[in-house]
BAFI-3210 file (N, C-alpha, C; in Angstrom, 3 decimals, decimal comma, padded with zeros to 6 digits):
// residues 272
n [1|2|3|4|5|6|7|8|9|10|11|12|13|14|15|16|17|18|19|20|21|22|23|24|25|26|27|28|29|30|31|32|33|34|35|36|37|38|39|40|41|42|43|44|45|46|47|48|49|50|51|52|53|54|55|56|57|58|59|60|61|62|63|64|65|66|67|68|69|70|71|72|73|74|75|76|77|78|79|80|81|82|83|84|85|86|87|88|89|90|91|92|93|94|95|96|97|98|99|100|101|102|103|104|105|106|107|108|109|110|111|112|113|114|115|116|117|118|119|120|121|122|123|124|125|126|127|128|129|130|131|132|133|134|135|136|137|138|139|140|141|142|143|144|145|146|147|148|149|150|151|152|153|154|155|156|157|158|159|160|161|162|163|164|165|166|167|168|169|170|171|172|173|174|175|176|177|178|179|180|181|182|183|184|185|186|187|188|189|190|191|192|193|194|195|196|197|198|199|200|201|202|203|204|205|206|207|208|209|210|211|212|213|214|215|216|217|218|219|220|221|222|223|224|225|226|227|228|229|230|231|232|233|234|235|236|237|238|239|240|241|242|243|244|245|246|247|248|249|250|251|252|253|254|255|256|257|258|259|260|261|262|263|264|265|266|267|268|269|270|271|272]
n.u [109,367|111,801|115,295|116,252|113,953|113,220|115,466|115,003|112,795|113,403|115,235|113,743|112,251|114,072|114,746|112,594|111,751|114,594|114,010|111,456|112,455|114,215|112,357|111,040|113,260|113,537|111,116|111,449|113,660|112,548|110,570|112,238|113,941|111,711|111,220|113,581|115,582|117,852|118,784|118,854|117,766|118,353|118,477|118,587|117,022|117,477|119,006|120,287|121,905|121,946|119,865|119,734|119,029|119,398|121,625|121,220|120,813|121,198|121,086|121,629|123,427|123,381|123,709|122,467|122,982|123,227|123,366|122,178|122,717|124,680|126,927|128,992|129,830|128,557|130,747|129,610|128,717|129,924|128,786|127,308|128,004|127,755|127,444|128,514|127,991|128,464|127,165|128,018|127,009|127,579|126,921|128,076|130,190|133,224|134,755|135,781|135,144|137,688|137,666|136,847|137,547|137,091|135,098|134,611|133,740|132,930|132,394|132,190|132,489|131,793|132,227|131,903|132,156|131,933|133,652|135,530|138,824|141,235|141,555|140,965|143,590|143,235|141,413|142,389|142,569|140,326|140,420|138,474|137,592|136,295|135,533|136,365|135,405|136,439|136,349|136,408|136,619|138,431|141,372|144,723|146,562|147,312|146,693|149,671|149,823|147,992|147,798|147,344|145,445|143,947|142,256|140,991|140,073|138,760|140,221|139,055|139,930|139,616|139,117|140,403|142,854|145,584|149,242|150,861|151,858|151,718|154,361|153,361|151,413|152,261|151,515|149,448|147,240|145,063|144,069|142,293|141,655|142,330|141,514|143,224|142,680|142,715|144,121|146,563|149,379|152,570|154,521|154,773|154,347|157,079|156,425|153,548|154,033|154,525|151,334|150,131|147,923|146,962|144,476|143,467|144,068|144,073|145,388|145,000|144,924|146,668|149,848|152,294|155,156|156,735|157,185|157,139|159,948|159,403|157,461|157,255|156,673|153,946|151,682|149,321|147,771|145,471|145,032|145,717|145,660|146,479|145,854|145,954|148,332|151,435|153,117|156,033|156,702|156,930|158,055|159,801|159,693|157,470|156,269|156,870|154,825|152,584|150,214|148,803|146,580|145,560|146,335|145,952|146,568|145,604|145,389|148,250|151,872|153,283|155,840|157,742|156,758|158,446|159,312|158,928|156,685|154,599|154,806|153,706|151,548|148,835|148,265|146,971|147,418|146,371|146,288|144,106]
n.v [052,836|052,710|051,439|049,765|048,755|047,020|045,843|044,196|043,054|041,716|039,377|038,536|036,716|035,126|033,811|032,561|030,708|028,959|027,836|026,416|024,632|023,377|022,297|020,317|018,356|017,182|015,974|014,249|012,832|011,538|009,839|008,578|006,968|005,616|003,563|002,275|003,361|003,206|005,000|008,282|011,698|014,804|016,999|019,890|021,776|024,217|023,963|025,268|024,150|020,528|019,137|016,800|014,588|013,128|011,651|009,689|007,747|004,702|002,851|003,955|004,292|005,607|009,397|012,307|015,575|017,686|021,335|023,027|025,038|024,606|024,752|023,846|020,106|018,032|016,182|014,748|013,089|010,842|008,923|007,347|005,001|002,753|004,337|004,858|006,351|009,418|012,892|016,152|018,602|022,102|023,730|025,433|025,100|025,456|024,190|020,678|017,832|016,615|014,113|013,263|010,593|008,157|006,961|004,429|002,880|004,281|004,647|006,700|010,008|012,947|016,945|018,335|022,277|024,190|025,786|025,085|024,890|023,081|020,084|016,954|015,433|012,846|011,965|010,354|007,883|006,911|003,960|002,610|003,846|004,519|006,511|010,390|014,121|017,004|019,132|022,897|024,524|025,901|024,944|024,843|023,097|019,498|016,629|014,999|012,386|011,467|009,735|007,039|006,178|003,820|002,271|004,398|005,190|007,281|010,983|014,124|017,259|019,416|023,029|024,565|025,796|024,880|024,312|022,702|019,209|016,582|014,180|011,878|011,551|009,709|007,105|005,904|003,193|001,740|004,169|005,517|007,772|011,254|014,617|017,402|020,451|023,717|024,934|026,514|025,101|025,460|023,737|020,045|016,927|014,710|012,057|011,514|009,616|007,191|006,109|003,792|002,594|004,630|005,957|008,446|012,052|014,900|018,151|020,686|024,332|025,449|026,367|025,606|024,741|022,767|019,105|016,549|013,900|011,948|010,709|009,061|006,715|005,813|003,357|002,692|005,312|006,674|009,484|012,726|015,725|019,063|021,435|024,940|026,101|026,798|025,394|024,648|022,618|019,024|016,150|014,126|011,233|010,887|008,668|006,409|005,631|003,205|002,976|005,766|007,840|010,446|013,576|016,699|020,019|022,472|026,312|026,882|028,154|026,438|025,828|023,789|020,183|017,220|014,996|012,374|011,734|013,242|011,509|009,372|006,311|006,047|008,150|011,191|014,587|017,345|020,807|022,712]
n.w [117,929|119,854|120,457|122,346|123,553|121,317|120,940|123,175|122,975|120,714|121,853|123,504|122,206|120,821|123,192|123,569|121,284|121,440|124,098|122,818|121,346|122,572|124,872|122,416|121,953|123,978|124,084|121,518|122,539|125,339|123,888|122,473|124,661|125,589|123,955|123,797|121,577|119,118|117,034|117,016|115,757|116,099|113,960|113,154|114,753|115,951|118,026|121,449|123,737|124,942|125,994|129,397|129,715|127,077|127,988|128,996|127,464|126,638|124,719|122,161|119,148|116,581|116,370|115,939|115,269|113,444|111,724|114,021|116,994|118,425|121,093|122,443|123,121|126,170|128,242|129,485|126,744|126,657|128,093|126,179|125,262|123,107|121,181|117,675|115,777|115,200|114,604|114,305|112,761|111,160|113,612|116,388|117,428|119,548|120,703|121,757|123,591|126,272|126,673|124,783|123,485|125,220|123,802|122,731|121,157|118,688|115,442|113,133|112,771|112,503|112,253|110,991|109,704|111,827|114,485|115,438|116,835|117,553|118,175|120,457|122,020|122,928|120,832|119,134|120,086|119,515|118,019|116,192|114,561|111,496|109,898|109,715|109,511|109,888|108,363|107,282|109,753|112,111|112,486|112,838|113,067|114,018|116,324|117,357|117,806|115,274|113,863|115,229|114,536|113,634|111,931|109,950|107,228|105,817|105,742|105,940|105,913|104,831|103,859|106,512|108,307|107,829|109,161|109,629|109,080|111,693|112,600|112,503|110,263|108,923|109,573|109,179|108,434|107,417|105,766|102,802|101,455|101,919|102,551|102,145|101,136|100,287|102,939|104,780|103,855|103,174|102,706|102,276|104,104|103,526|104,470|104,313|102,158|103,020|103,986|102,836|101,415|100,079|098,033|097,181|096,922|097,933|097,689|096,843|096,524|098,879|099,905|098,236|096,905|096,203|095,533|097,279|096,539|097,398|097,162|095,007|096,139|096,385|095,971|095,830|094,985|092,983|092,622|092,120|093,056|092,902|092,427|091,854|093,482|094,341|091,953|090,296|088,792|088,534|090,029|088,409|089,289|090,064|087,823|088,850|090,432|089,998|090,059|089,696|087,903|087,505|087,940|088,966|088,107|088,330|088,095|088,868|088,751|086,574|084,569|083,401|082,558|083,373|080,756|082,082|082,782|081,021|078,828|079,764|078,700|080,554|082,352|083,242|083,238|084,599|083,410|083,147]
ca.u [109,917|113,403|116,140|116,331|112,745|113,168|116,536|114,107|111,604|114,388|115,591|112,583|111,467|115,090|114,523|111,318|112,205|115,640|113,157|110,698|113,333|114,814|111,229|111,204|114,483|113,119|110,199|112,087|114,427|111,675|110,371|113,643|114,211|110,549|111,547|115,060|116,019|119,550|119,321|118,083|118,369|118,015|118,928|117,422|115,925|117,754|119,070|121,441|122,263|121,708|118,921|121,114|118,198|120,026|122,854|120,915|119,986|122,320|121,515|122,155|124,208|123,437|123,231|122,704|122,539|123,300|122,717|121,879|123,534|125,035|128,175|129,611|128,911|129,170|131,564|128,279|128,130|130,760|127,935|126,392|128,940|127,516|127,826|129,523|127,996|128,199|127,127|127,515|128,031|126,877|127,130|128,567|130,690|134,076|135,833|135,241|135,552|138,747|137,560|136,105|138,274|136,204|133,526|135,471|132,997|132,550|133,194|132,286|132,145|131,371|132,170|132,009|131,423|131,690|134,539|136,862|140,291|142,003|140,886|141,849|144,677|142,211|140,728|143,505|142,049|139,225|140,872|137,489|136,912|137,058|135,651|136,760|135,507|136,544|136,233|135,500|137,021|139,688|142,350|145,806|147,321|146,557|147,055|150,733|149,319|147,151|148,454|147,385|143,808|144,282|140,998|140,568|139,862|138,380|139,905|138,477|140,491|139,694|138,918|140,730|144,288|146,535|150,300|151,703|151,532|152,554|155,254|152,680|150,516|152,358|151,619|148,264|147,260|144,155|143,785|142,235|141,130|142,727|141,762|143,837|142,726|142,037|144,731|147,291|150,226|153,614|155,279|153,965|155,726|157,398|156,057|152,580|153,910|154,210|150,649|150,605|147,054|146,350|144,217|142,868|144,718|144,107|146,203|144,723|144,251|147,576|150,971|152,846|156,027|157,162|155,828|158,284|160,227|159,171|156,179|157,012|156,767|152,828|151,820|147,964|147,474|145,001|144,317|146,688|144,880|147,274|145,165|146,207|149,441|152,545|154,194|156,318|157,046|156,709|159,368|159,925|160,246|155,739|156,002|156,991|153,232|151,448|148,686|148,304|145,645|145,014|146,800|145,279|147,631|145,385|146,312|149,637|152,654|153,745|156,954|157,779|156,613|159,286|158,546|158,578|155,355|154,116|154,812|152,944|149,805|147,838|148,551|146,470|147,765|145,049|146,689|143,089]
ca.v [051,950|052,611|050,835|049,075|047,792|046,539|044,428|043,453|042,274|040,474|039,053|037,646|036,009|034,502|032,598|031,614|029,780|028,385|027,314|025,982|023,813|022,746|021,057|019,709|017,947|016,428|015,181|013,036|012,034|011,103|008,900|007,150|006,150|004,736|002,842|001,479|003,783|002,890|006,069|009,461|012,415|016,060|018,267|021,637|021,752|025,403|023,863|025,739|023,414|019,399|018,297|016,347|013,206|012,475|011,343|008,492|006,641|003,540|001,878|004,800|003,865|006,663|010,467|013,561|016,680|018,984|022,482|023,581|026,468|024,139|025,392|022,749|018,802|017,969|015,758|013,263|012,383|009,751|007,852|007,078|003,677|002,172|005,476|004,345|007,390|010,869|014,179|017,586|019,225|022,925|024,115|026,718|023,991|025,803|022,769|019,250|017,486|016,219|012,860|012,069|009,654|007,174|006,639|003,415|001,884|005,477|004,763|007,761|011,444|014,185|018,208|019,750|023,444|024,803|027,241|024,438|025,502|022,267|018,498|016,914|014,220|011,352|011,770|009,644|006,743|006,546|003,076|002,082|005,311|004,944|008,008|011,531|014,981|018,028|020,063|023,912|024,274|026,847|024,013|025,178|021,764|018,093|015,833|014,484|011,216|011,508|008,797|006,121|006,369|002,580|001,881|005,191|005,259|008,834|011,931|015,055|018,129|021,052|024,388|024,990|026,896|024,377|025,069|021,643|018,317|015,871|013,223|010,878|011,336|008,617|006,190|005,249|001,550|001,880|005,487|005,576|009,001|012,482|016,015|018,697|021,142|024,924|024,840|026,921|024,483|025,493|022,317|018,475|016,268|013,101|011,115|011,108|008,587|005,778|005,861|002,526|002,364|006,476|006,380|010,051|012,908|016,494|019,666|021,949|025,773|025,764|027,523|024,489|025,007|021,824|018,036|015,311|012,693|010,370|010,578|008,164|005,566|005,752|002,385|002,566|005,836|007,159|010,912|013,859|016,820|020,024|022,858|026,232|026,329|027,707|024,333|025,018|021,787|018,167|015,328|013,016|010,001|010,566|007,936|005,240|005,583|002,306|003,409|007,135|007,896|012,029|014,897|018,378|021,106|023,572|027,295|026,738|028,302|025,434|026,157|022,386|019,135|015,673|014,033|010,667|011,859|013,258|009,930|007,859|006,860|005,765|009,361|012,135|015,662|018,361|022,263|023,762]
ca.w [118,966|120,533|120,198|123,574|123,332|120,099|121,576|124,615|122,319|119,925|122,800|124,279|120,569|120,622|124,289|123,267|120,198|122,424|125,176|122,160|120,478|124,111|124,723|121,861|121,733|125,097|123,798|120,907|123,710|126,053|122,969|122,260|125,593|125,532|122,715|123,644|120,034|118,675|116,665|116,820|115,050|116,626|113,641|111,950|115,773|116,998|119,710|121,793|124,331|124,807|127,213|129,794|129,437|126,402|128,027|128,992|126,165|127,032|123,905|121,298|118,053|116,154|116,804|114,925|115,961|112,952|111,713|115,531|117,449|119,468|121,164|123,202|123,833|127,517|128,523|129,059|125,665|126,486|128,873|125,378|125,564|122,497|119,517|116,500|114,757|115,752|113,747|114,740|111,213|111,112|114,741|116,512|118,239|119,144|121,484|122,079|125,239|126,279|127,233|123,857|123,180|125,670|122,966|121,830|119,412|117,574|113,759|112,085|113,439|111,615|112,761|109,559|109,799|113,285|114,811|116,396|116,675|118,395|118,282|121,980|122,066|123,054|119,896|118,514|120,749|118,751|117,394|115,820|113,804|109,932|109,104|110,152|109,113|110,596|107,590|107,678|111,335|112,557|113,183|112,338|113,359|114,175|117,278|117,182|117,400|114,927|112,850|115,753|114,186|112,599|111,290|109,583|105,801|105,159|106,871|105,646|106,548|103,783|104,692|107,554|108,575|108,805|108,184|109,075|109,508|111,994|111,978|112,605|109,628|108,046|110,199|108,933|108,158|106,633|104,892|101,406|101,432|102,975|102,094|102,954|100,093|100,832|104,088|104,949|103,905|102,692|102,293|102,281|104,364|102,744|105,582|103,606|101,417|103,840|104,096|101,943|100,593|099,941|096,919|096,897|098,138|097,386|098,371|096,212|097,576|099,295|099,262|097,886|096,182|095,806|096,421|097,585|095,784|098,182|096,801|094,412|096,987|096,190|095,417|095,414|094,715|091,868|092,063|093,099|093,232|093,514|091,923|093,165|094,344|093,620|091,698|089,060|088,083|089,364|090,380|087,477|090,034|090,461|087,138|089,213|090,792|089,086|090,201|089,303|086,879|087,361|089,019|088,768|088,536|087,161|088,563|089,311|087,581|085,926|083,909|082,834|083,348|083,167|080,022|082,154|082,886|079,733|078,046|080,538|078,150|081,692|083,171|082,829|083,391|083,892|083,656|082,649]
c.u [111,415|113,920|116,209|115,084|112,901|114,051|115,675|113,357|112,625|114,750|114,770|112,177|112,616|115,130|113,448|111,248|113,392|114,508|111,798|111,206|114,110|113,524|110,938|111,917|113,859|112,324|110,627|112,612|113,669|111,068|111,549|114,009|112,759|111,118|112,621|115,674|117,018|119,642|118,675|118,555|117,715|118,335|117,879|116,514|116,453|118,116|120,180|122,494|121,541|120,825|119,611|120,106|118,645|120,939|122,780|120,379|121,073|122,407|121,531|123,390|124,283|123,061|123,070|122,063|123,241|122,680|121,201|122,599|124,153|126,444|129,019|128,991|129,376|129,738|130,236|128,228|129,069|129,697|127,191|127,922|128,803|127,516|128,922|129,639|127,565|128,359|127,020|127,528|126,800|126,528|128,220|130,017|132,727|135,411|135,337|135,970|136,786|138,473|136,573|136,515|137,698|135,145|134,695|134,985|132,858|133,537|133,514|131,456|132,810|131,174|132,313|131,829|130,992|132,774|135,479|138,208|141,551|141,199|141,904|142,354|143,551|141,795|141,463|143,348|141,025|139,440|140,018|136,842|137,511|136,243|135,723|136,216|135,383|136,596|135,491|135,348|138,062|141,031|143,898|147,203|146,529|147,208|148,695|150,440|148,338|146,833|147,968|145,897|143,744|143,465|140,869|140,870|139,431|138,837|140,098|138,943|140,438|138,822|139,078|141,966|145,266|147,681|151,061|151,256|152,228|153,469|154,301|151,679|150,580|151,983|149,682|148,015|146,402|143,356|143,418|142,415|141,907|142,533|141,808|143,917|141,513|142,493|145,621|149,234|151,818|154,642|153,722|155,349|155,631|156,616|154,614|152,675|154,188|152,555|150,360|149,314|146,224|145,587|143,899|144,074|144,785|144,212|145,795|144,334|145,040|148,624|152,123|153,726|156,837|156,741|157,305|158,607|160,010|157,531|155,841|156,856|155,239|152,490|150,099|147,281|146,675|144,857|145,146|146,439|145,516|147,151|145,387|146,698|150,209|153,909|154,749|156,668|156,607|157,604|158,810|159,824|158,493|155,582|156,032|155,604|152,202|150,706|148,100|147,891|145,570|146,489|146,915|146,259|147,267|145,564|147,652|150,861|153,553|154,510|156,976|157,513|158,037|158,634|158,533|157,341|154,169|153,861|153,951|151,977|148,598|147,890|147,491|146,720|146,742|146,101|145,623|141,630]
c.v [052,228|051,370|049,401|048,180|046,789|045,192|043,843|042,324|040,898|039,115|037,759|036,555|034,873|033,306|031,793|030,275|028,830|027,311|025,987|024,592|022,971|021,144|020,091|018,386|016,991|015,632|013,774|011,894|011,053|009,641|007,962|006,481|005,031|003,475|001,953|002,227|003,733|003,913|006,983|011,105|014,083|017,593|019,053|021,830|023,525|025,139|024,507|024,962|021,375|019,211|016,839|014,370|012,282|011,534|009,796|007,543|005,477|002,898|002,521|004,448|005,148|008,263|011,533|014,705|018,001|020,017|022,829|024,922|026,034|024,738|024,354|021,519|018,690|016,930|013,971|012,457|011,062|008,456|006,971|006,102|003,028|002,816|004,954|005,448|008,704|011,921|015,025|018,785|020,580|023,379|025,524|026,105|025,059|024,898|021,519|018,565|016,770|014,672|011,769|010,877|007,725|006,359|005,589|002,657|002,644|004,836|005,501|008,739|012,602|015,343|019,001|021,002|023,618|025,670|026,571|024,574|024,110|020,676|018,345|015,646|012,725|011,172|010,364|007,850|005,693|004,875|002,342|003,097|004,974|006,240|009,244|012,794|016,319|019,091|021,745|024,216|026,057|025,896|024,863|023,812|020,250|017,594|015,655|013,014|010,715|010,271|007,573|005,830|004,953|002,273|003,420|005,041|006,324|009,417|013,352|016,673|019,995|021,693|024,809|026,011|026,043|024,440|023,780|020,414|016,977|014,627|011,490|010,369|010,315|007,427|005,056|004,053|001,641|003,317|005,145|006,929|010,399|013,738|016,753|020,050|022,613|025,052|025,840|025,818|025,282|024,885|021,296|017,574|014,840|012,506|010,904|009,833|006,911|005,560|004,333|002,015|003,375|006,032|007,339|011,037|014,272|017,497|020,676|023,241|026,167|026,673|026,316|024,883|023,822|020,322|017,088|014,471|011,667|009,848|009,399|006,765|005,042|004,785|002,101|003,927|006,323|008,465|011,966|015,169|017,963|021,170|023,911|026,919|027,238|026,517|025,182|024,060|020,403|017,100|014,403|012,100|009,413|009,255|006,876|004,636|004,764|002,755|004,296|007,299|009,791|012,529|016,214|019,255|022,909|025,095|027,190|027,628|027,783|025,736|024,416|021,035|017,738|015,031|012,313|011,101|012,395|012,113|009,174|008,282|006,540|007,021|010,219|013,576|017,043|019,306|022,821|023,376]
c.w [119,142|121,069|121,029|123,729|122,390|120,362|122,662|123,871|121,344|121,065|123,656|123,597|120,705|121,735|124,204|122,296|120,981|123,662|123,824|121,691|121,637|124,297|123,870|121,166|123,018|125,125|123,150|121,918|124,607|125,351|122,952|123,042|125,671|124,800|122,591|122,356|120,088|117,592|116,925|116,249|115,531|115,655|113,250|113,219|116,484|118,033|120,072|122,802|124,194|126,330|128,266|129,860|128,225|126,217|128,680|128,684|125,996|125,252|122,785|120,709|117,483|116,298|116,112|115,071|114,988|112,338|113,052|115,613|119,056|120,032|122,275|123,339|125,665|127,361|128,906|128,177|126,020|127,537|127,763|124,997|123,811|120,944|118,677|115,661|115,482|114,775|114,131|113,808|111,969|111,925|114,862|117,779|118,346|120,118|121,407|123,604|125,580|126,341|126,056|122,809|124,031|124,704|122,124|120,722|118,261|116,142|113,062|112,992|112,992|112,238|111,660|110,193|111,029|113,187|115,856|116,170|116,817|118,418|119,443|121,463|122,281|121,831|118,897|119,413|120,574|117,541|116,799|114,146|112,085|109,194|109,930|109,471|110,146|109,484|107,843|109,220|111,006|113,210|112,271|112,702|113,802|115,650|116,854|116,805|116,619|113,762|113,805|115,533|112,990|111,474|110,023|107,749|105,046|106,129|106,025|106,558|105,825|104,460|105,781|107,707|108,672|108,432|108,505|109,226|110,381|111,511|111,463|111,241|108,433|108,290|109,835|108,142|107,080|105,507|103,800|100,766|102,170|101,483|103,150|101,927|100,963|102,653|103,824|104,613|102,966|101,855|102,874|102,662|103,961|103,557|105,261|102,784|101,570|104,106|102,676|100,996|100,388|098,373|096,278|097,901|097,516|097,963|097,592|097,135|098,441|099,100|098,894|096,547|095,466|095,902|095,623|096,720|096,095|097,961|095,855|094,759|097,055|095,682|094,962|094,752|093,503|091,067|092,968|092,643|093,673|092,840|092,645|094,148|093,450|093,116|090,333|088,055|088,772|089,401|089,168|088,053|090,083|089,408|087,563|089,900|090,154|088,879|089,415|087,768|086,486|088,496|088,037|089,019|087,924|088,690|089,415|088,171|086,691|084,903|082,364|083,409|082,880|082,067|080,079|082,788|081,877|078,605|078,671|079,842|079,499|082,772|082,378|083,518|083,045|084,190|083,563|083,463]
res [x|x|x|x|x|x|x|x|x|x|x|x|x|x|x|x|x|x|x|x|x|x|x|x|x|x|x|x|x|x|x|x|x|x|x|x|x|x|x|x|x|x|x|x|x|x|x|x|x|x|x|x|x|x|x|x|x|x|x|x|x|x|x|x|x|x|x|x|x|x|x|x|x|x|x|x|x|x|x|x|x|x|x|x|x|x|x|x|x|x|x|x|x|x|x|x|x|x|x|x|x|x|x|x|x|x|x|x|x|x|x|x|x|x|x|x|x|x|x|x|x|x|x|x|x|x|x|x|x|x|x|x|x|x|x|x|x|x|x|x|x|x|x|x|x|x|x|x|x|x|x|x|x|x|x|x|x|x|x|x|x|x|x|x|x|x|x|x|x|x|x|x|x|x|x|x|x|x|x|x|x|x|x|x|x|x|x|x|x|x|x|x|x|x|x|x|x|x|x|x|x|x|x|x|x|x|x|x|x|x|x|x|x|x|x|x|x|x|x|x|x|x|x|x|x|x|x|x|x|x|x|x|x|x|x|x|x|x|x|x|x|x|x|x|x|x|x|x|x|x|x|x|x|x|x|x|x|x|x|x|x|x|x|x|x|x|x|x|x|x|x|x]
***
């Protein structure tokens, strides 16, 4: 068989299955609207695109549409008024719609693992949203306003590119949670440590040379996670940190640590 057949034939197998998994996706859909369904779940289906019948499931809460080969949502999904929960993990997703900042009840929305470069400014509108993951992206930066995300309590940012962070990212009310581990970072800007109830926060996998004194302004904090940089030491001032229980510093070239942090017996100092 030559070459060209062989791609004909691939080819053909590939629309068939696309066309297979299309119908399919239509069918559910077809069902859920029967049904009035307040969730539905479209993953592990091959879909390449979204059946545009979806877009009228008025009373849809929950959605989930990952590990697909999805490559864009339309700009529709925002007719779905009532989503709190949106999943697109494991896609081939490489934008998002500018206007998905409309989806005002969305709580939690999940893009793990796609090929998005850019989150759109609306996203920051999302004033309902406490959980965030964009993990495993191509982002090399954040919204400016990314900090106007009030509600938010998890935001999930490892494995991406990113080299800074805005001014804004202090500005968060409700944060418990942020990873930014396995990024492109250089520095860490002070302006993290106005976040006022951070309890997790891990930079590990960076290029991190140093980590702020303002850090000691950490009042809830528990766990500081900075495996795999380039620290050589750490600010004596981190003791003032009630809170802090752990911070990981294992591959790093750690010279000396402050023995007002060696002394703390409620500290724990991993190097290994």
């Amino acid at each position: 068989m030559d070459k060209r057949k062989q791609l004909e034939e691939d080819v053909d197998v590939y629309l068939g299955r696309a066309k297979k998994a299309f119908e399919s996706a239509q069918k559910k859909i077809k069902e859920a609207a029967l049904h009035g369904a307040s969730e539905l779940d479209l993953s592990y289906m091959e879909l390449c695109e979204l059946p545009h019948e979806l877009f009228s499931l008025k009373n849809l809460k929950k959605l989930v549409l990952d590990d697909n080969k999805i490559t864009c949502i339309p700009e529709e999904i925002t007719n779905l008024k009532n989503l709190s929960h949106l999943s697109v993990k494991g896609n081939s997703l490489m934008s998002l719609p500018k206007n998905l900042g409309k989806l005002r009840k969305l709580e939690r929305l999940y893009l793990g693992y796609n090929t998005i470069s850019e989150l759109p400014d609306s996203i920051c509108n999302l004033q309902n949203l406490k959980k965030l993951n964009v993990a495993g992206n191509l982002l090399t930066g954040l919204p400016q306003n990314i900090g106007k995300l009030k509600s938010l309590e998890k935001l999930s940012l490892h494995d991406n590119m990113i080299k800074s962070l805005p001014k804004s990212i202090g500005d968060f009310k409700n944060l418990r949670k942020l990873f930014l581990d396995n990024n492109s970072l250089t520095s860490v800007s002070a302006a993290l440590a106005r976040i006022r109830y951070l309890e997790e926060l891990v930079l590990s996998g960076n290029e991190l040379k140093s980590i702020p004194r303002e850090f000691s302004s950490f009042k809830k904090l528990h766990e500081l996670i900075l495996d795999e940089n380039q620290l050589k030491t750490l600010p004596a001032s981190l003791s003032n940190c009630a809170s802090l229980r752990l911070v990981c510093l294992f591959g790093n070239p750690v010279k000396t640590i402050p023995k007002e942090l060696t002394s703390k017996a409620s500290l724990t100092i991993d190097r290994d």
